[in-house]
MARBA-3410 file (N, C-alpha, C, O; in Angstrom, 1 decimal):
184
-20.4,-28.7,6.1,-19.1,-28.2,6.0,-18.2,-29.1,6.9,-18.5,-29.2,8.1 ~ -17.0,-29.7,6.5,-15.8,-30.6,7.1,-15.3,-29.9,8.2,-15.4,-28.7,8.1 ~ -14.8,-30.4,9.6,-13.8,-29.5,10.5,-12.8,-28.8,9.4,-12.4,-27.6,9.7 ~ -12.4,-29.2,8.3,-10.8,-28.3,8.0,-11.4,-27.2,7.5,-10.8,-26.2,7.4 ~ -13.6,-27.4,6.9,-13.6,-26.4,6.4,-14.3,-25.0,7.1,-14.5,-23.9,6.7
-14.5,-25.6,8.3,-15.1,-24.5,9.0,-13.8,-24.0,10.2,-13.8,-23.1,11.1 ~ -12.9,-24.7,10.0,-11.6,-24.1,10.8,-10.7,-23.1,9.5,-9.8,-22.3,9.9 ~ -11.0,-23.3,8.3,-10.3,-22.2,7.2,-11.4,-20.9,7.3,-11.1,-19.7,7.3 ~ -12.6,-21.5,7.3,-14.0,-20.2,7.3,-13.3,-19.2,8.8,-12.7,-18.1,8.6 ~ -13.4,-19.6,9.8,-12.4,-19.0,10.9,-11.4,-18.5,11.0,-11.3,-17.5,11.6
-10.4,-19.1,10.3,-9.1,-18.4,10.0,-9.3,-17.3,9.2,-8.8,-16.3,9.8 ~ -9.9,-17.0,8.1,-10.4,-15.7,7.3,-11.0,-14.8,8.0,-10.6,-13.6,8.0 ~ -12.4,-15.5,8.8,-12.6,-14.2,9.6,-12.0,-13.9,10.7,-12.1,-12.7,11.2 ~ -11.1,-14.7,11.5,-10.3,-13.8,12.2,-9.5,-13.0,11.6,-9.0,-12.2,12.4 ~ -9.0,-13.1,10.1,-7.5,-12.4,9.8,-8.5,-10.7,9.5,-8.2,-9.6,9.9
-9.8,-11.3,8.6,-10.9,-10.1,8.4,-11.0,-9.0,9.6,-10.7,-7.8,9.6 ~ -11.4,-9.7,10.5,-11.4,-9.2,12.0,-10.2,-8.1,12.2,-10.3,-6.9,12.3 ~ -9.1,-9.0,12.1,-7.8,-8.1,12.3,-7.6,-7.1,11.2,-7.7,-5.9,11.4 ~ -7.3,-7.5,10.2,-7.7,-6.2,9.3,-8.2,-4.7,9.5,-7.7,-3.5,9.5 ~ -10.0,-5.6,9.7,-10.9,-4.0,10.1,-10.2,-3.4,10.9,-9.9,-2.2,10.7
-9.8,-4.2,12.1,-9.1,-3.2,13.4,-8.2,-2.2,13.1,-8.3,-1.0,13.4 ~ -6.9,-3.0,12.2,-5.8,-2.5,11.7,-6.2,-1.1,11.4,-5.8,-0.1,12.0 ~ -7.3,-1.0,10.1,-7.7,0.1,9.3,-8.5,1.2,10.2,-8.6,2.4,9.8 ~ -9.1,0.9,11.3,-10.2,1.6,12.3,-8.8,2.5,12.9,-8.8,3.7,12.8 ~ -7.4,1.6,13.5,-6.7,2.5,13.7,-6.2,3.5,13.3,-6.4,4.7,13.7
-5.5,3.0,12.6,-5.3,4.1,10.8,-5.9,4.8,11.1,-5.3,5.8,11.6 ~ -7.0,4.8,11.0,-7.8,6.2,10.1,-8.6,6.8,11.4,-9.6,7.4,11.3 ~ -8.1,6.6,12.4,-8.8,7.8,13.5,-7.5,8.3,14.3,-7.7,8.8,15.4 ~ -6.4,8.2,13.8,-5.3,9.2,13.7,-4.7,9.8,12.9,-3.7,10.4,13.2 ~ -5.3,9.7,11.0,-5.2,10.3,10.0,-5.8,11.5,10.0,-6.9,11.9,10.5
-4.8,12.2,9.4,-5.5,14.2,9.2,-6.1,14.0,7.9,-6.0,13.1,7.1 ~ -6.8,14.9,8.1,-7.3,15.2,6.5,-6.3,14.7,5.1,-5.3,14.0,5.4 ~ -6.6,15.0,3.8,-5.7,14.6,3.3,-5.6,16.0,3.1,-6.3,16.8,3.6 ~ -4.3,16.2,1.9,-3.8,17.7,1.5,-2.2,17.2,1.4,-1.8,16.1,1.8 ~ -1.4,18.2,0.8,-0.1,18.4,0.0,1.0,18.9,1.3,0.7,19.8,2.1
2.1,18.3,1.2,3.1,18.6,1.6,3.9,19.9,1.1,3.7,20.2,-0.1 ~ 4.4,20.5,1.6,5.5,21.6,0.9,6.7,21.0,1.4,6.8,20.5,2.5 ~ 7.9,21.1,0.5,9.1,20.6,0.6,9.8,21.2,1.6,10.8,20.7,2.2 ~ 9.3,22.2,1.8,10.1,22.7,3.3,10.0,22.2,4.6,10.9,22.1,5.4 ~ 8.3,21.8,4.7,8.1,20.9,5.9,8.2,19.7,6.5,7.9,19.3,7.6
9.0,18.7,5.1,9.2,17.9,5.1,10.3,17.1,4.6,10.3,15.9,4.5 ~ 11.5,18.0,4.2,12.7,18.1,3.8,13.6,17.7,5.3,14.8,17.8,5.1 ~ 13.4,17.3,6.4,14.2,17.4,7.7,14.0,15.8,7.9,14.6,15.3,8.7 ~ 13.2,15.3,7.2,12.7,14.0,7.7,13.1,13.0,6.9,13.3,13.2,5.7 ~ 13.2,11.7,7.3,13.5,10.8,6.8,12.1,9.8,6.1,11.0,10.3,5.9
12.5,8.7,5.7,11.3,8.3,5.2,10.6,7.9,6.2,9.4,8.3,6.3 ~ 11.2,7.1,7.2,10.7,6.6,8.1,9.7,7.2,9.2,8.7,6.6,9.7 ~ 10.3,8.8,9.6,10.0,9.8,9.7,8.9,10.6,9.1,8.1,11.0,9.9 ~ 8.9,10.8,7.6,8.0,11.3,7.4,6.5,10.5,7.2,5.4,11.1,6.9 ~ 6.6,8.6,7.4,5.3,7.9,7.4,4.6,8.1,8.7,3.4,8.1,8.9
5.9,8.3,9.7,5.3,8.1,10.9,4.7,9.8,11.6,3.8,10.0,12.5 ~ 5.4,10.8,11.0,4.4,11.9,10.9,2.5,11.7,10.4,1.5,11.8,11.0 ~ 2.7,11.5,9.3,1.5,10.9,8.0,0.5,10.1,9.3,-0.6,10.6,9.6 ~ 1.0,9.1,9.9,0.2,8.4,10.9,0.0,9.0,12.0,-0.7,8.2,12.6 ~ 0.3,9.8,12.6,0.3,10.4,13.8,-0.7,11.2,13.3,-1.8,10.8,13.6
-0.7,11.8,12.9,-1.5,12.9,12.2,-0.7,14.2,11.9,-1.4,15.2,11.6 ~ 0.5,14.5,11.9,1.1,15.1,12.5,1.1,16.3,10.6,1.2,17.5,10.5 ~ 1.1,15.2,9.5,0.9,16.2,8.4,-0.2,15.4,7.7,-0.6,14.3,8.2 ~ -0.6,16.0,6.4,-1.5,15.5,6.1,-1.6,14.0,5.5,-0.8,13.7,4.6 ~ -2.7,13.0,5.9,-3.0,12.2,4.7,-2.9,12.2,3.2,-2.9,13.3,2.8
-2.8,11.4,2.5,-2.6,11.4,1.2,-3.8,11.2,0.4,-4.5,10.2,0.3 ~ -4.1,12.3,-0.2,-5.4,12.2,-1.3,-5.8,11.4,-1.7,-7.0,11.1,-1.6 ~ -4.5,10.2,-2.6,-5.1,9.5,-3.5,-5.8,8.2,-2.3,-6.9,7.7,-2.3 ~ -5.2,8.1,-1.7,-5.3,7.0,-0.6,-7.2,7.0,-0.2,-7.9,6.1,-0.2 ~ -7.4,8.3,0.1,-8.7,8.4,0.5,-10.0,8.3,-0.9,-11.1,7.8,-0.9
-9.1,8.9,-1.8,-10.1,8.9,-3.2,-10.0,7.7,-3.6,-10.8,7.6,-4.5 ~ -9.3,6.4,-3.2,-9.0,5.3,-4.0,-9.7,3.9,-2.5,-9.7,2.7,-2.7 ~ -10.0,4.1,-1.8,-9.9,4.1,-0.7,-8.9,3.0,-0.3,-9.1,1.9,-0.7 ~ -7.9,3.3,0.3,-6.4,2.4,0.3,-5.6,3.2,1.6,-5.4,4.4,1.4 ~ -5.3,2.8,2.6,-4.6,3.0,3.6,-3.5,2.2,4.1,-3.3,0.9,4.0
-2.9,3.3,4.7,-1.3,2.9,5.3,-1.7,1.5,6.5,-2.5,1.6,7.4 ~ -1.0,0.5,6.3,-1.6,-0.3,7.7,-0.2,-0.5,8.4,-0.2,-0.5,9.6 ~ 0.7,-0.7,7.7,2.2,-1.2,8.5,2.9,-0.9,8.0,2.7,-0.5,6.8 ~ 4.2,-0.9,8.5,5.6,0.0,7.7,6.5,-0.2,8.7,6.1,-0.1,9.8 ~ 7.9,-0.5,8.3,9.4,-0.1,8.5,10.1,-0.4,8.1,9.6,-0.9,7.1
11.5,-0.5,8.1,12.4,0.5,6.6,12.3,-1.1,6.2,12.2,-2.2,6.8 ~ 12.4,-0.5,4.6,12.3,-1.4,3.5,10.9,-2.6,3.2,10.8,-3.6,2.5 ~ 10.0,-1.9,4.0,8.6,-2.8,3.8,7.1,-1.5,4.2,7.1,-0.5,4.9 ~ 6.4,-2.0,3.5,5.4,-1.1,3.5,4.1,-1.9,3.3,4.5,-2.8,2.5 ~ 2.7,-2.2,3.5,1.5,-1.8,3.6,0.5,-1.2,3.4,0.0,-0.4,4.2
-0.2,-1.8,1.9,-1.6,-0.9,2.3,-2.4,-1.6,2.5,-2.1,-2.7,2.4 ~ -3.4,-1.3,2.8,-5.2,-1.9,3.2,-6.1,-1.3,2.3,-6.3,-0.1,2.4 ~ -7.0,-2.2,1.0,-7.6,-1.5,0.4,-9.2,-2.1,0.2,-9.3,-3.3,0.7 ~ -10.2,-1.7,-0.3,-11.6,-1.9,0.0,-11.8,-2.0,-1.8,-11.8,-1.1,-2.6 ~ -12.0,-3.7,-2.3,-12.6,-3.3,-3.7,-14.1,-3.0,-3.5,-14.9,-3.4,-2.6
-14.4,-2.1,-4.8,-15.6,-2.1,-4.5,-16.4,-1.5,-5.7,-15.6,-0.8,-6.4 ~ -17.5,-1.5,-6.2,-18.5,-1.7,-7.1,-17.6,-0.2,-8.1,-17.3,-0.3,-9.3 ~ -17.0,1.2,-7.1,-16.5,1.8,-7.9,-15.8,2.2,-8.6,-15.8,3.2,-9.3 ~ -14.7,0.7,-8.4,-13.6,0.8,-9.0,-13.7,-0.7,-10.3,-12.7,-1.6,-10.3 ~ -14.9,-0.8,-11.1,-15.4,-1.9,-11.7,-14.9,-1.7,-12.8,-14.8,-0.5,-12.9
-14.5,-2.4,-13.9,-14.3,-2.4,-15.4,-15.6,-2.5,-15.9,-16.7,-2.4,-15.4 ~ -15.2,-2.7,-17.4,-16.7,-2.9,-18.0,-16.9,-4.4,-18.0,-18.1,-4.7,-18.3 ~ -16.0,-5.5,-17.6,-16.1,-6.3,-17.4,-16.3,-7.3,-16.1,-16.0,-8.5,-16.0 ~ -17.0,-6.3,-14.9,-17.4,-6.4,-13.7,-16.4,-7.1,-12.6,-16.7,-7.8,-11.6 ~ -15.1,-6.4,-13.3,-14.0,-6.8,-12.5,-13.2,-5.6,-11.9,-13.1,-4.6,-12.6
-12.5,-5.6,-10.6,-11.9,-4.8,-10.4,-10.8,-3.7,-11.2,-9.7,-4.2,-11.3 ~ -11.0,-2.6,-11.6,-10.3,-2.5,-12.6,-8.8,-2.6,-12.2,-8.5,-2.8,-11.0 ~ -7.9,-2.4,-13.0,-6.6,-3.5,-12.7,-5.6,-1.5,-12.6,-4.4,-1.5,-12.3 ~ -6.2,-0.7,-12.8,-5.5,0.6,-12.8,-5.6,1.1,-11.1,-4.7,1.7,-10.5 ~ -6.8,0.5,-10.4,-6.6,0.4,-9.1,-5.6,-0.5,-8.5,-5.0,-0.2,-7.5
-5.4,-1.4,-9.0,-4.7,-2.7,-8.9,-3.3,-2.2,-8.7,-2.6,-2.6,-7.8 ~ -3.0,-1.2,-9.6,-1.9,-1.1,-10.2,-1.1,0.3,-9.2,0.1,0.5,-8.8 ~ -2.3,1.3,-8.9,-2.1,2.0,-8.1,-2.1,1.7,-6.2,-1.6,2.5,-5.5 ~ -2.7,0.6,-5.8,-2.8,-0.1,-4.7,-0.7,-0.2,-4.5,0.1,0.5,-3.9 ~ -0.6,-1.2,-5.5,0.7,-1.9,-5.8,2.0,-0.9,-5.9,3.1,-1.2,-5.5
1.7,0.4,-6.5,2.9,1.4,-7.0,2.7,1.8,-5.8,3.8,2.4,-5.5 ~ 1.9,1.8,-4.8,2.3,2.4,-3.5,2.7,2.1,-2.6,3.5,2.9,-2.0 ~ 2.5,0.8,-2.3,3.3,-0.4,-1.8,4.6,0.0,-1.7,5.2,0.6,-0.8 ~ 5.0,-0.4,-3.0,6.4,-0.6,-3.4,7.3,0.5,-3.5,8.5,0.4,-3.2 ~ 6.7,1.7,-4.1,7.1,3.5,-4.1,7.7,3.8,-2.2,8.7,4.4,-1.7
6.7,3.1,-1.5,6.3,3.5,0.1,8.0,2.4,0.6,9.0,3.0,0.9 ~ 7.9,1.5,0.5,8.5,1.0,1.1,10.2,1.3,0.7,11.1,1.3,1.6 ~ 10.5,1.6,-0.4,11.6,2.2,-0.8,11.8,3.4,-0.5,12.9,3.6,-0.2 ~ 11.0,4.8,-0.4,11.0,5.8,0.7,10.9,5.0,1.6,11.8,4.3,1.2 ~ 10.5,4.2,2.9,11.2,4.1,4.3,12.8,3.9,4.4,13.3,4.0,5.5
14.0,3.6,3.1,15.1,3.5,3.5,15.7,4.8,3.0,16.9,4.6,2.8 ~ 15.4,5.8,2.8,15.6,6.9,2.5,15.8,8.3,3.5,14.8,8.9,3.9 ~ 17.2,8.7,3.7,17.7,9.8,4.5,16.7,10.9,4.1,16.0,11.0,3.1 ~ 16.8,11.8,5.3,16.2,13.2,5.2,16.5,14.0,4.4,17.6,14.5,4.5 ~ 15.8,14.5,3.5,15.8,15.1,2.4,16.0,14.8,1.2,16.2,15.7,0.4
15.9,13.2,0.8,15.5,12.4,0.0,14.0,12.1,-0.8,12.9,11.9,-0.2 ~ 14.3,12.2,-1.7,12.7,11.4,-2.1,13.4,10.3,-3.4,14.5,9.9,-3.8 ~ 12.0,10.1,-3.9,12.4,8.9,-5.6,10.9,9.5,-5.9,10.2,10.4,-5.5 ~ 10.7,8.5,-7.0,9.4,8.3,-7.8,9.7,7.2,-8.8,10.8,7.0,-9.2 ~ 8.6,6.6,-9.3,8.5,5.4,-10.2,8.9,5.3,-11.2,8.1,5.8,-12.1
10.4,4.8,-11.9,10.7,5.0,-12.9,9.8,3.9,-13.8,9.4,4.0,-15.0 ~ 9.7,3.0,-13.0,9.3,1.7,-14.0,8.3,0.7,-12.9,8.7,0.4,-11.7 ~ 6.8,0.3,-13.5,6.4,-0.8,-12.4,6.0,-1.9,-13.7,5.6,-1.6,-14.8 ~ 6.0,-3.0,-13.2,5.0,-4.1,-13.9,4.6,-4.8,-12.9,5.0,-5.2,-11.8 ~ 3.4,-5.0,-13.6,2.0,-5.8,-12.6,2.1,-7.1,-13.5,2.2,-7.2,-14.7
2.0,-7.7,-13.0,1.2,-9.6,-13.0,0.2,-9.7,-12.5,0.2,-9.7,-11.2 ~ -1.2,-9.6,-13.6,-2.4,-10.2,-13.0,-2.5,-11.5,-12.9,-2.4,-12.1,-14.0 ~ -2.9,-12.5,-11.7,-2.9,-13.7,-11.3,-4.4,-14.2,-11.7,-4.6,-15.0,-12.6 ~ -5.3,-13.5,-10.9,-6.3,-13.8,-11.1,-7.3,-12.3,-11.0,-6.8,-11.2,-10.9 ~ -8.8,-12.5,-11.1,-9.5,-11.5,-11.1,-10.0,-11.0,-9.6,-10.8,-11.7,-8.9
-9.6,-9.9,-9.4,-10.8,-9.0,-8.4,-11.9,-8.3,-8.2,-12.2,-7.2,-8.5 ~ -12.6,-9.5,-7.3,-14.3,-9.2,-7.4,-14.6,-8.1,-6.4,-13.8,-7.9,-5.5 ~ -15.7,-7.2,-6.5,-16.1,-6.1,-5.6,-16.6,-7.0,-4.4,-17.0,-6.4,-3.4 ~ -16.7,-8.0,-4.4,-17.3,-8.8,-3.5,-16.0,-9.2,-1.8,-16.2,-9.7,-0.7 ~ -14.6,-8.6,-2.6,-13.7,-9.0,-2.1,-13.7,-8.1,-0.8,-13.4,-6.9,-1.0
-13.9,-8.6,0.7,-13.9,-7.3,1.5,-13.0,-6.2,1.6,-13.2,-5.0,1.7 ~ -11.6,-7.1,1.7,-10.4,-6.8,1.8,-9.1,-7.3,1.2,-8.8,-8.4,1.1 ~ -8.3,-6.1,0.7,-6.9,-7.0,0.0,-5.7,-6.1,0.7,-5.9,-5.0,1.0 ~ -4.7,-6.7,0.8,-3.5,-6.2,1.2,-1.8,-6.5,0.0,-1.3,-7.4,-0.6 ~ -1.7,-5.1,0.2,-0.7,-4.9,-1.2,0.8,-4.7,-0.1,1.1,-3.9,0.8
1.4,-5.7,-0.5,2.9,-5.4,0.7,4.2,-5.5,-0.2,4.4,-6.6,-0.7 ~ 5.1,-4.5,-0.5,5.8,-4.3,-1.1,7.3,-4.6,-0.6,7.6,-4.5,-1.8 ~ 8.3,-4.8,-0.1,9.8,-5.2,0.2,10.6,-4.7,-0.9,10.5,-4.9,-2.1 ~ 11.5,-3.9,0.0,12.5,-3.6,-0.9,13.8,-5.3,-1.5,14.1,-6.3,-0.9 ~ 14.0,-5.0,-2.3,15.0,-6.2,-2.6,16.4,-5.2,-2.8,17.5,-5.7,-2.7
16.4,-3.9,-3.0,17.8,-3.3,-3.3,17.5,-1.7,-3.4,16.9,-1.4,-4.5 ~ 17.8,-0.8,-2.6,17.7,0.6,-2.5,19.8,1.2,-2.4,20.7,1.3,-1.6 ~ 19.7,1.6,-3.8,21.1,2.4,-3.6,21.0,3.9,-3.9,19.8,4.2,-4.0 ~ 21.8,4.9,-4.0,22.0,6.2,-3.8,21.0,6.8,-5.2,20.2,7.7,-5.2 ~ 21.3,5.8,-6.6,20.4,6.7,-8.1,19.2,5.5,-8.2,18.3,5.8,-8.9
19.2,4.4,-7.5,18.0,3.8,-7.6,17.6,2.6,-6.5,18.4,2.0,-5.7 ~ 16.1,2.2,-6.6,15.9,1.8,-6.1,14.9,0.6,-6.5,14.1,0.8,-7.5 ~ 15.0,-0.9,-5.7,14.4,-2.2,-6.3,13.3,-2.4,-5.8,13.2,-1.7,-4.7 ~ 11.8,-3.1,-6.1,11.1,-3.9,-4.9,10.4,-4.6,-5.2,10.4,-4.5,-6.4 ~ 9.7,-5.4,-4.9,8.4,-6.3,-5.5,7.5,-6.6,-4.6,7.9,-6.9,-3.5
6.2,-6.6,-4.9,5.0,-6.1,-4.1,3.8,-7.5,-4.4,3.7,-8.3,-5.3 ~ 3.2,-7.2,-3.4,2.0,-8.7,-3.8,0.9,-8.2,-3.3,1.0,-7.4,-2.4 ~ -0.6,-8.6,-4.0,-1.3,-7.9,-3.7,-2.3,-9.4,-3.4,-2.7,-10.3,-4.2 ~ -2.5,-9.4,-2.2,-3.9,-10.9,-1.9,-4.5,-10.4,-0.7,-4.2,-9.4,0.0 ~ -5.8,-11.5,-0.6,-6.5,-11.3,0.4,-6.5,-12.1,1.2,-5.7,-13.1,1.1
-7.8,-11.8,2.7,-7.2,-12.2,3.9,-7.1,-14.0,3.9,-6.6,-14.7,4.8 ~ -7.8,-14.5,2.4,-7.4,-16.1,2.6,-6.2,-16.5,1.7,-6.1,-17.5,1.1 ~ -5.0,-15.2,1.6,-4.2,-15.6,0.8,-3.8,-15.7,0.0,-2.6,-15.9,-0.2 ~ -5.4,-15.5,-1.0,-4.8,-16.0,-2.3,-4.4,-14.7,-2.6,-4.8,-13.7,-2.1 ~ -3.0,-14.9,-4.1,-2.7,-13.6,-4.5,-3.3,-13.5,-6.0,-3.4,-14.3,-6.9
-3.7,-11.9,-5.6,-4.2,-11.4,-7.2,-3.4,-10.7,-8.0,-3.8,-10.7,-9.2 ~ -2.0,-10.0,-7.6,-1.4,-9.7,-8.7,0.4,-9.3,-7.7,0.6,-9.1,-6.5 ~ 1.2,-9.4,-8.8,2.3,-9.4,-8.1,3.3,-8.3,-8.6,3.4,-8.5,-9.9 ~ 4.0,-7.3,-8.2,5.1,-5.9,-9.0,6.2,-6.2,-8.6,6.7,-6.9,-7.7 ~ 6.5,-5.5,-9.3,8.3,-5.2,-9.3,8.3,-3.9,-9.8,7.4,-3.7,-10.7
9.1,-2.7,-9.3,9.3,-1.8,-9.4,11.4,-1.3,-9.3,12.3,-1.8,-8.7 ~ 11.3,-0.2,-10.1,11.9,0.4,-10.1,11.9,1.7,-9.9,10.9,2.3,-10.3 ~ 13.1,2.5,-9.3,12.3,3.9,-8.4,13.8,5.0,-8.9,14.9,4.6,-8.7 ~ 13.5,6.4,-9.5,14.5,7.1,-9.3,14.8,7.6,-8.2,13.8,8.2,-7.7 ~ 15.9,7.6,-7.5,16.2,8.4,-6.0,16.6,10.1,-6.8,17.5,10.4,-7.6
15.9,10.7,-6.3,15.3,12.4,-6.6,17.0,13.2,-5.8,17.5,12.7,-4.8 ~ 17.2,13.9,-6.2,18.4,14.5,-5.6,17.6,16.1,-4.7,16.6,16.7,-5.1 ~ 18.4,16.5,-3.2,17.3,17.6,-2.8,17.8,18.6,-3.6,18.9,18.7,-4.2 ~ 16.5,19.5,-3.3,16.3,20.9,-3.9,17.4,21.8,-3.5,17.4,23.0,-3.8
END
């Protein structure tokens, strides 16, 4: 192996390194998962209610744990997840299935458009499209889905999201569109 190529082997596992850490944190100040009621969470902002979610302060999010995909970073207008492919989320064509892919990415992008969002706001996904780049192998330890808002106004909201791992490369790329929900 070349110096440039055992100084790239390095760079991966330190970013791997960093990663695991990132997620060890996460998830030993995550509550269980379970459902919000709109009352308890109607006072909060987006920003507010992620940083509840990480504290532990309400619950984790179901799909997050059933999918295995966690919160790793966030503030207004950008969002993070941390996700694990793996043998159970396989197609029939021994690739990661791309509905994980797609649910990694809609959260991203959903998440980070809630961080610019006043108290007692919500949205949800009117529209996403995915660009598959290339294929993801269960072999992959780790991928990170990071979403940026490009434009959040009062009836909607913009973003586009990329989904790669820790050497970079990207496996799929979103754009979203989000309805801003009016309160109850």
């Amino acid at each position: 192996m070349s110096t440039a190529s055992h100084a790239l082997h390095d760079e991966i596992a330190a970013t791997l390194a960093r990663w695991e850490a990132d997620e060890a944190r996460v998830r030993a100040t995550l509550a269980p998962p379970g459902v919000n009621r709109p009352a308890d969470v109607a006072h909060l902002s987006g920003l507010e209610f992620f940083a509840a979610i990480s504290r532990g302060a309400l619950p984790s999010v179901p799909i997050g744990v059933a999918m295995d995909f966690y919160p790793v970073e966030y503030e207004e207008g950008r969002f993070v997840f941390q996700g694990r492919p793996s043998v159970k989320f396989l197609n029939p064509m021994g690739t990661i299935h791309g509905g994980w892919i797609a649910a990694l990415l809609d959260s991203a992008v959903a998440c980070a458009i809630h961080t610019t969002l006043p108290a007692g706001r919500a949205q949800t996904t009117a529209e996403l499209k995915i660009s598959y780049l290339r294929a993801l192998l269960p072999d992959t330890p780790l991928v990170r889905a990071e979403g940026k808002v490009i434009s959040a106004g009062r009836q909607l909201g913009f973003a586009e999201g990329r989904l790669y791992g820790a050497d970079g490369r990207l496996y799929a790329h979103a754009t979203t569109t989000c309805a801003m929900l009016q309160p109850r």
